[in-house]
Structure formats: structure tokens, C-alpha cells
NUMAR-695328 format. One record per residue (C-alpha): x, y, z. Coordinates in steps of 0.2 Angstrom, whole numbers, padded with zeros to 4 digits, always signed. Layout:
BEGIN
XYZ;...
// end
This chain:
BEGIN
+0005+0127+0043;+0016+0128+0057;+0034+0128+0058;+0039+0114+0069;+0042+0097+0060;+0038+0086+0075;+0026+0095+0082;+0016+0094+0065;+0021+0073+0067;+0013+0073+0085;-0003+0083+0080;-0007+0072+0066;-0008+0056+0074;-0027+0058+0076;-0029+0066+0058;-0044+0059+0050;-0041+0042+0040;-0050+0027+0051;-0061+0021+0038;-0057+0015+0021;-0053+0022+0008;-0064+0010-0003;-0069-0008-0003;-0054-0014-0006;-0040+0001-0001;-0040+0003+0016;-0032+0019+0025;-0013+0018+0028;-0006+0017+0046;+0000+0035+0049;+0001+0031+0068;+0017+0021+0064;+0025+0032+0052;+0025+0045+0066;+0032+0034+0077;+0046+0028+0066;+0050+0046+0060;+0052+0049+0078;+0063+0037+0084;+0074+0039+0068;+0077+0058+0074;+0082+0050+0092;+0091+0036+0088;+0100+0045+0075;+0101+0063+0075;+0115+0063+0092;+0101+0077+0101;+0106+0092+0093;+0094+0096+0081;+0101+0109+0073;+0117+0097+0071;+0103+0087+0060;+0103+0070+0057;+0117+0059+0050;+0116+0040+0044;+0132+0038+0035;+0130+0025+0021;+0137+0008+0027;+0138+0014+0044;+0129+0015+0062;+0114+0026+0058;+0108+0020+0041;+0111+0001+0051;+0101+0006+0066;+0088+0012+0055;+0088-0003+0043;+0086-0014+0059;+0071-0002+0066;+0060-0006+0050;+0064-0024+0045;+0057-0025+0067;+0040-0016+0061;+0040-0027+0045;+0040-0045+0057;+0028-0038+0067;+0017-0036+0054;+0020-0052+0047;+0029-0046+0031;+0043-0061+0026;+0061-0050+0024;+0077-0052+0012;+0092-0043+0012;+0103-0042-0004;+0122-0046-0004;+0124-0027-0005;+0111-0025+0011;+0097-0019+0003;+0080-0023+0012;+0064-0030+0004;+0049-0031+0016;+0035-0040+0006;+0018-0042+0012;+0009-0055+0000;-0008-0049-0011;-0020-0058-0021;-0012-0063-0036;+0005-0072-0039;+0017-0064-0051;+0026-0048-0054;+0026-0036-0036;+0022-0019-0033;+0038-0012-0025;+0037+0004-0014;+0054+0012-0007;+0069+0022-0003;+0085+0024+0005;+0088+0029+0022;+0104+0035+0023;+0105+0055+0025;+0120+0067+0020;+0129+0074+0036;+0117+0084+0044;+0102+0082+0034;+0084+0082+0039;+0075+0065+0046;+0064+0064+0031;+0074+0064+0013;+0072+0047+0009;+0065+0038+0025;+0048+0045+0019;+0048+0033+0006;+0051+0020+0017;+0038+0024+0030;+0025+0028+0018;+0027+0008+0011;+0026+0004+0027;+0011+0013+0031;+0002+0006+0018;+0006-0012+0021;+0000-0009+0040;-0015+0000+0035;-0018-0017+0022;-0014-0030+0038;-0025-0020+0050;-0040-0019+0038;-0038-0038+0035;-0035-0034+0016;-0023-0038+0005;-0018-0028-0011;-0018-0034-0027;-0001-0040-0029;+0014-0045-0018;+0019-0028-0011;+0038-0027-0008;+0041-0012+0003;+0062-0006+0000;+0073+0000+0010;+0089+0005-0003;+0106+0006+0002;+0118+0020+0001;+0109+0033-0010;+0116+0048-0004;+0134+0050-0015;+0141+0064-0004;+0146+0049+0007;+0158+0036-0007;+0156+0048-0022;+0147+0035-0034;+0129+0037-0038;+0116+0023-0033;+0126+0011-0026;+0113-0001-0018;+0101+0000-0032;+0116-0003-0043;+0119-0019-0032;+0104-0025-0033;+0100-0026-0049;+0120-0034-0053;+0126-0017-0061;+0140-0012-0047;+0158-0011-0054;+0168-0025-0045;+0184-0011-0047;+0171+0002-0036;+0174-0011-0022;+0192-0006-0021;+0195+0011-0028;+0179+0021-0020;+0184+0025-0002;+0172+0031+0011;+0170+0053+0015;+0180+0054+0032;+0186+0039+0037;+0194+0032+0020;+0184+0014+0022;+0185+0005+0005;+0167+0002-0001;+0169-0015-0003;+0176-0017+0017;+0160-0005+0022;+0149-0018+0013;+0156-0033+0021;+0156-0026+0036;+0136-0022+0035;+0134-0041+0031;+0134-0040+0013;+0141-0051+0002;+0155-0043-0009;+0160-0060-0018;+0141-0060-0028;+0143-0041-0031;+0161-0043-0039;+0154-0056-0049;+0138-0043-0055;+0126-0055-0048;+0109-0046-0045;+0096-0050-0034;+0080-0042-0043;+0073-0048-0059;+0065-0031-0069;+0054-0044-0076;+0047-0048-0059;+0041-0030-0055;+0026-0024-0060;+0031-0005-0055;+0043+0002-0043;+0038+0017-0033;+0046+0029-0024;+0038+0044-0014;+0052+0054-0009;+0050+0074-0002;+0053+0087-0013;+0071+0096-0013;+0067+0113-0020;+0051+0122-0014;+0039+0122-0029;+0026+0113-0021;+0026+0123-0008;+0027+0139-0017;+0012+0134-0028;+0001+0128-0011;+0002+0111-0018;+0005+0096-0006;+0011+0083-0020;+0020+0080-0037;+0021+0068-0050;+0036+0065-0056;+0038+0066-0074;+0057+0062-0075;+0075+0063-0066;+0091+0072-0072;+0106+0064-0077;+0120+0071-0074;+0140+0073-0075;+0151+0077-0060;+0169+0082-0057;+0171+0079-0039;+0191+0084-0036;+0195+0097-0049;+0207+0110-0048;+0218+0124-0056;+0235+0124-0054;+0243+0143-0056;+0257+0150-0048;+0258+0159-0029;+0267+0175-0032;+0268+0194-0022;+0251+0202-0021;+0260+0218-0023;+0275+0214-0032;+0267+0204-0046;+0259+0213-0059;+0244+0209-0069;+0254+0200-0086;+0264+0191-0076;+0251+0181-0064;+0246+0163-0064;+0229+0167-0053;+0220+0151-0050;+0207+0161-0042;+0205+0172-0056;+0205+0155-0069;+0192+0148-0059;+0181+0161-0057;+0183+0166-0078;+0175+0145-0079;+0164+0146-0067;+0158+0164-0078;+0158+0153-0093;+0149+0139-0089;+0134+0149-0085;+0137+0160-0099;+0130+0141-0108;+0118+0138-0096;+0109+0154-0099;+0111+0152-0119;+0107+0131-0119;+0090+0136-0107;+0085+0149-0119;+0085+0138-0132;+0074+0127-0121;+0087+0115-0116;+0084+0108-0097;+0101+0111-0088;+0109+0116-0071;+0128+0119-0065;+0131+0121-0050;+0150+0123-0046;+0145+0120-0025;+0165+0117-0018;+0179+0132-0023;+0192+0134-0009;+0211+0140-0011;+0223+0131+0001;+0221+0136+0019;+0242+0129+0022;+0247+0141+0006;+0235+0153+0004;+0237+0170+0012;+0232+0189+0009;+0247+0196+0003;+0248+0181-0010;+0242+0178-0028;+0234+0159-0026;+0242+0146-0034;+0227+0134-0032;+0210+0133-0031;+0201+0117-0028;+0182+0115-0034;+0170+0102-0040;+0156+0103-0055;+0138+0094-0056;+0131+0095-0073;+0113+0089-0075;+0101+0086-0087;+0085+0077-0093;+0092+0076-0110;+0107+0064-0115;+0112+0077-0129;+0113+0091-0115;+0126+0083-0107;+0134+0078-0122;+0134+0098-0128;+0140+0103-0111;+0154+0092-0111;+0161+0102-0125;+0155+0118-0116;+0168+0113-0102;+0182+0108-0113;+0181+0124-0125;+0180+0132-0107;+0194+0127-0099;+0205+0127-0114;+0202+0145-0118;+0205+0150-0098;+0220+0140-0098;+0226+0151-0114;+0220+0168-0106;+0228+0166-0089;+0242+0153-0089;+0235+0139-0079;+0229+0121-0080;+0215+0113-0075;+0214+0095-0068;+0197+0091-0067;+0200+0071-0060;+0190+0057-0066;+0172+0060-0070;+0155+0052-0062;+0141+0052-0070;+0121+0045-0071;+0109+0043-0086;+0093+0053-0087;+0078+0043-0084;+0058+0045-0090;+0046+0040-0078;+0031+0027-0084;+0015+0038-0091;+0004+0024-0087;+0008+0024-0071;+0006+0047-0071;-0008+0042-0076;-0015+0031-0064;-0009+0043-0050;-0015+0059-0057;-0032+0048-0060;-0032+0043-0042;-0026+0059-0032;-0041+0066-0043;-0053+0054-0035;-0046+0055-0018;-0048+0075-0020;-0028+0077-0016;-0019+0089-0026;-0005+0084-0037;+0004+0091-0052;+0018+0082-0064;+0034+0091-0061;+0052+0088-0067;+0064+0083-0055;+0082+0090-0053;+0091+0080-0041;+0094+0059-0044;+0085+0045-0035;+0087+0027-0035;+0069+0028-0047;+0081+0031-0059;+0090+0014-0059;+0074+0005-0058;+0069+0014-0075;+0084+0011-0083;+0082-0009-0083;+0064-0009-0090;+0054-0007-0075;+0040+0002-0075;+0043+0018-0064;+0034+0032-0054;+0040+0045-0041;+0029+0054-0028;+0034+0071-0021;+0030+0076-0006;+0029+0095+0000;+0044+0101+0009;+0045+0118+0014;+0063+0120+0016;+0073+0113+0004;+0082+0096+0009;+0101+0090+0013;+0098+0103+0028;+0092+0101+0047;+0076+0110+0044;+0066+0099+0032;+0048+0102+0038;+0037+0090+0029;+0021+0092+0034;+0013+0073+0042;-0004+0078+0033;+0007+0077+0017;+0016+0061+0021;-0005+0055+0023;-0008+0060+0005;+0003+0052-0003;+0002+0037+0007;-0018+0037+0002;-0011+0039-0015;-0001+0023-0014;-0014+0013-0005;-0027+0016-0018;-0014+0012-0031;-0008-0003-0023;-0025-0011-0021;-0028-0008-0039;-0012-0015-0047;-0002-0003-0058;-0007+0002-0075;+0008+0004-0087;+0014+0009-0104;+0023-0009-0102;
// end
């Protein structure tokens, strides 16, 4: 492999894939997911490319790019809807009336992120659906390619908000209470201001049916390196954490003399956070050696830059917690964890915590019968794939949590994600998009 993303884009434009697949599957148009991914880095990345790409949620760059695909959708004939909480559904119709075949994403990004998390599984819908018109085919059922709203939580620090939306599950009190990361922008003004329609979301009026999907995919590049690791170009997702979060915590002590103070008489916040921080992975390593699936991940810890100084004992610490789990009854048992924690610290060291209000997201199984069918298929099409857990949360998980059949694809992804350097490899992206091709020429075979 080489190590430059777009160069590996520009070379696979000619990679094999002009004929069909089958009778009936034809091969996806990787020509145009190129070109989109290109002019998604352009148009949005502000021509630093170690600034990375930024599509705020509700703002410029995730507009310009939801205007970029709903273009390629008309031109291929594909009827398009928008949501009153701006999600975009692309459908291209098959052969049978009834339930759909979604294929999706979001295209928003974290500040300076990579050009791939998330618009992959968008392009790769895409890709299919062009590969179908081009070939004069049409799959079996009404395929409704996604583009998802405001996935990325780093921006109004709720999880899933356009999925929420669309399925009528967006708390009417988020509208007003969750502001936008930098500029403050409430999340309803942000939605009214990207066309959407705030009145139907506070009244928890949905757009999609779960009754009329037949299965929702979304491909999406991996965010660790296992596939990559293990020479593996794709994944099968088996199922997506839940997790608990405590965005603004902090630990209020006392600033005193570094010199002057001694050791029985400090209030250290730093020391009280640390001594947690110990703690909770003291539970982390006991719960996983009992076979529990967990991570913590304190990633925020910061003394105030106005107060703090050298010679000085910190009074405060700020910090944020993630908890996730596959398993409910984890995060139930590390709730406690993180109350026995913080009470025993408090007691040792003579502080408080405040750990804010709580955000959180339910676990969520992917469909076997639909595992199936894609381990089946990557088998016949000689594209290796493995089933493999996955840590971090997508909007897969909303769409399984109101009945509808589910399935996620991992795409290899050498460098992690929510960085610059995501370096997705375009002969991947072609796997999984012969992957879904395939599937959505068959129809979907569930456990529903």
C-alpha cells in the first residue's frame, strides 16, 4: 500500500470492475466516489491538509456536502427527500414495491478529521446506485441511499441527532438547552437555519417508518486499526457499544502554596482526579477479566490556565468520562464503579466532584441474517471479511434500536480516524461497494 490517501483515489479509478458482477449485480461506479471524495476534501478541507477536514453539524461544510450528493442523485435520476431535521434520502426505485433497502451515513466530520469517516457510506450508496443506472438494472427493492445529519457529537454534545430526528425520537427540550461547540448556536436555531422544520421535531413527528425498511446499512471505515493489523480489507459488524458520558465534570479543591502547604492539609484536584482516573481502570481491568466488554477513556483533564500556576496546589481540574459497553448491565455495574469512586476519593482527599448531567446511548446487536448474507456473499465474491465488535457509536445503532433490521460494514483504515490522516484505501471502498451491490440486487435476508 502506499501512504498517500489521494493518491491511492486517483490510481484506482481504472481498478478492474467494468463488467458485472452477475446477471443481475452490476459493478458499483467507483469513478464517482473518487470524484466526490475529491471534491469533498476541496470544498471542505480549507487547503491545509494537515488542518484536516471540518464539516461542522448544521453548518457550511456538512451543507456543501449535502448539496454535492443530492446534485449526483438528480443526475442520476434518483427522486430526493429531506427530513424536517435535514436528513437526505436518495431513492433509486427496484423491482418490487414495499419495504427499501437503505444504504448510508452522515457527512459531517469532527474538527479536523479525515475526508472519509462517514462520507464513505455515503459514496459507497451512491456508487452502487450509479453502477445499477449505468447497467440499466435495478435492484431488487427501492434502494434509499442516506445521507444522516449531525452524527458526530463532539459538535452539540448529544448523540445521533439526525437519526434521532428522523425516526421522531429527538427531545423537543434538546432544541433549546443543547448549544452548538464554539459559536453557542442553540440546536434548534442551527436546524431552522439549515431548512429544517423544528415545529414537527418538537412535536416527535418522524419521517421514517421502521416497518417500511427492509434493512438499513451502513459501511463506515474502521476507527481502530484491526483490519488493518490483521491484512484484512473488511469487517462485519457484530454490534455497537453503548455508552455513558460526562462531558463537563470537574473536582473542586482548594488552591494553596506549593511549598507552604503540607501534605494533610491539601485539597489537590489534581491529585483527586488522578486517584479516579486510577480507579476506574482499576474496574476496567477486573470487569474485562471477568469477560465483560468495557472501555474508559477519560480523554479531557486540564487545570485552569487563569488560576493554575507552578508554585500552586490546583484547586480545579476539569475532565470528561466516556463509558462504553456492549452490554446494558456493564454500564449499569460501572455507574456504581464511578459513584463508589468518587465518593471514596472525595473522603481521602477533601474534594468534590461535579460530574454535570449525563449523556448516554444504548447498545445495539446488529441482524444475523443479514451477517449472514454478507459473510455468504464477501465469500463468493473472494473479498475477505471477518465479524468484529465495534467500539465507537453510529447512527446503525438507532436504526436497530426501532426494529429495523441492521448491518454495518467496516472498511480498512490504516490510521485510525477523527485525525487528518485517515488513509482508506479506494480498492477497499470497491470491496465493500461490490459487497452491497450484490446484496442489494438480492434483497436482504433477515432474522426479522
Amino acid at each position: 500500500m502506499t501512504t498517500a490517501p489521494m493518491q491511492n483515489l486517483t490510481r484506482a479509478q481504472d481498478a478492474p470492475g467494468a463488467a458485472p458482477l452477475s446477471a443481475t449485480a452490476p459493478m458499483p461506479d467507483i469513478a464517482l466516489a473518487v470524484r466526490l471524495f475529491d471534491e469533498l476534501r476541496v470544498r471542505t478541507g480549507g487547503g491545509r491538509p494537515e488542518r484536516g477536514i471540518t464539516r461542522a453539524s448544521y453548518g457550511l461544510g456538512e451543507q456543501i456536502a449535502h448539496e454535492m450528493v443530492q446534485r449526483e442523485a438528480r443526475r442520476l435520476g434518483m427522486s430526493c427527500e429531506i427530513d424536517a431535521g435535514c436528513n437526505l434520502y436518495m431513492t433509486l426505485k427496484g423491482q418490487q414495491e414495499g419495504p427499501a433497502v437503505m444504504v448510508g451515513s452522515h457527512l459531517d466530520s469532527v474538527p479536523s478529521g479525515g475526508n472519509f469517516d462517514g462520507a464513505a457510506g455515503v459514496l459507497a450508496g451512491l456508487a452502487v446506485a450509479s453502477g445499477f443506472v449505468k447497467a440499466g438494472l435495478r435492484p431488487a427493492r427501492d434502494l434509499v441511499v442516506v445521507a444522516i445529519r449531525a452524527e458526530e457529537s463532539t459538535w452539540f454534545g448529544a448523540s445521533y441527532i439526525g437519526s434521532r430526528a428522523a425516526f421522531g425520537a429527538l427531545r423537543g427540550e434538546e432544541l433549546d438547552s443543547v448549544r452548538r461547540a464554539g459559536d453557542g448556536i442553540p440546536l434548534g436555531a442551527a436546524i431552522a437555519s439549515a431548512g429544517g422544520d423544528t415545529d414537527r421535531l418538537r412535536a416527535g413527528q418522524g419521517y421514517l417508518d421502521p416497518t417500511m425498511i427492509a434493512a438499513f446499512v451502513e459501511p463506515h471505515i474502521e476507527q481502530g486499526r484491526v483490519l488493518a493489523e490483521e491484512g484484512r480489507a473488511l469487517g462485519l459488524v457484530t454490534g455497537i457499544r453503548g455508552s455513558f458520558r460526562h462531558r463537563q465534570a470537574w473536582c473542586e479543591g482548594s488552591y494553596s502554596h506549593s511549598g507552604a502547604t503540607p501534605r494533610s492539609h491539601r485539597q489537590d484536584a489534581v491529585l483527586a482526579t488522578a486517584r479516579l482516573v486510577v480507579a476506574l481502570d482499576e474496574a476496567w481491568k477486573r470487569l474485562a477479566a471477568a469477560g465483560r466488554d468495557l472501555a474508559v477513556t477519560f480523554g479531557q483533564i486540564g487545570t485552569d490556565r487563569d488560576q493554575a500556576a507552578f508554585s500552586k496546589v490546583a484547586g480545579r481540574v476539569d475532565f470528561s468520562v466516556d463509558i462504553r459497553s456492549e452490554e446494558p448491565d456493564t454500564l449499569d455495574l460501572m455507574r456504581g464503579e464511578l459513584a463508589r469512586a468518587v465518593a471514596e476519593v472525595e473522603a481521602e482527599c477533601d474534594v468534590h466532584f461535579h460530574l454535570g448531567p449525563e449523556t448516554s446511548s444504548q447498545p445495539a446487536r446488529m441482524d444475523r441474517g443479514l451477517i449472514a448474507q454478507f459473510a455468504r456473499i464477501a465469500a463468493e465474491q473472494e473479498i475477505d471479511a471477518r465479524p468484529m465488535a465495534c467500539g465507537a457509536g453510529h447512527d446503525a445503532a438507532v436504526f436497530a434500536q426501532h426494529g429495523v433490521a441492521t448491518a454495518m460494514l467496516f472498511i480498512r483504515n490504516r490510521n485510525g480516524s477523527h485525525n487528518p490522516f485517515e488513509a482508506m484505501e479506494i480498492e477497499d471502498f470497491a470491496e465493500a461497494a461490490r459487497l452491497l451491490s450484490v446484496f442489494c440486487a438480492e434483497g436482504p435476508e433477515t432474522n426479522r
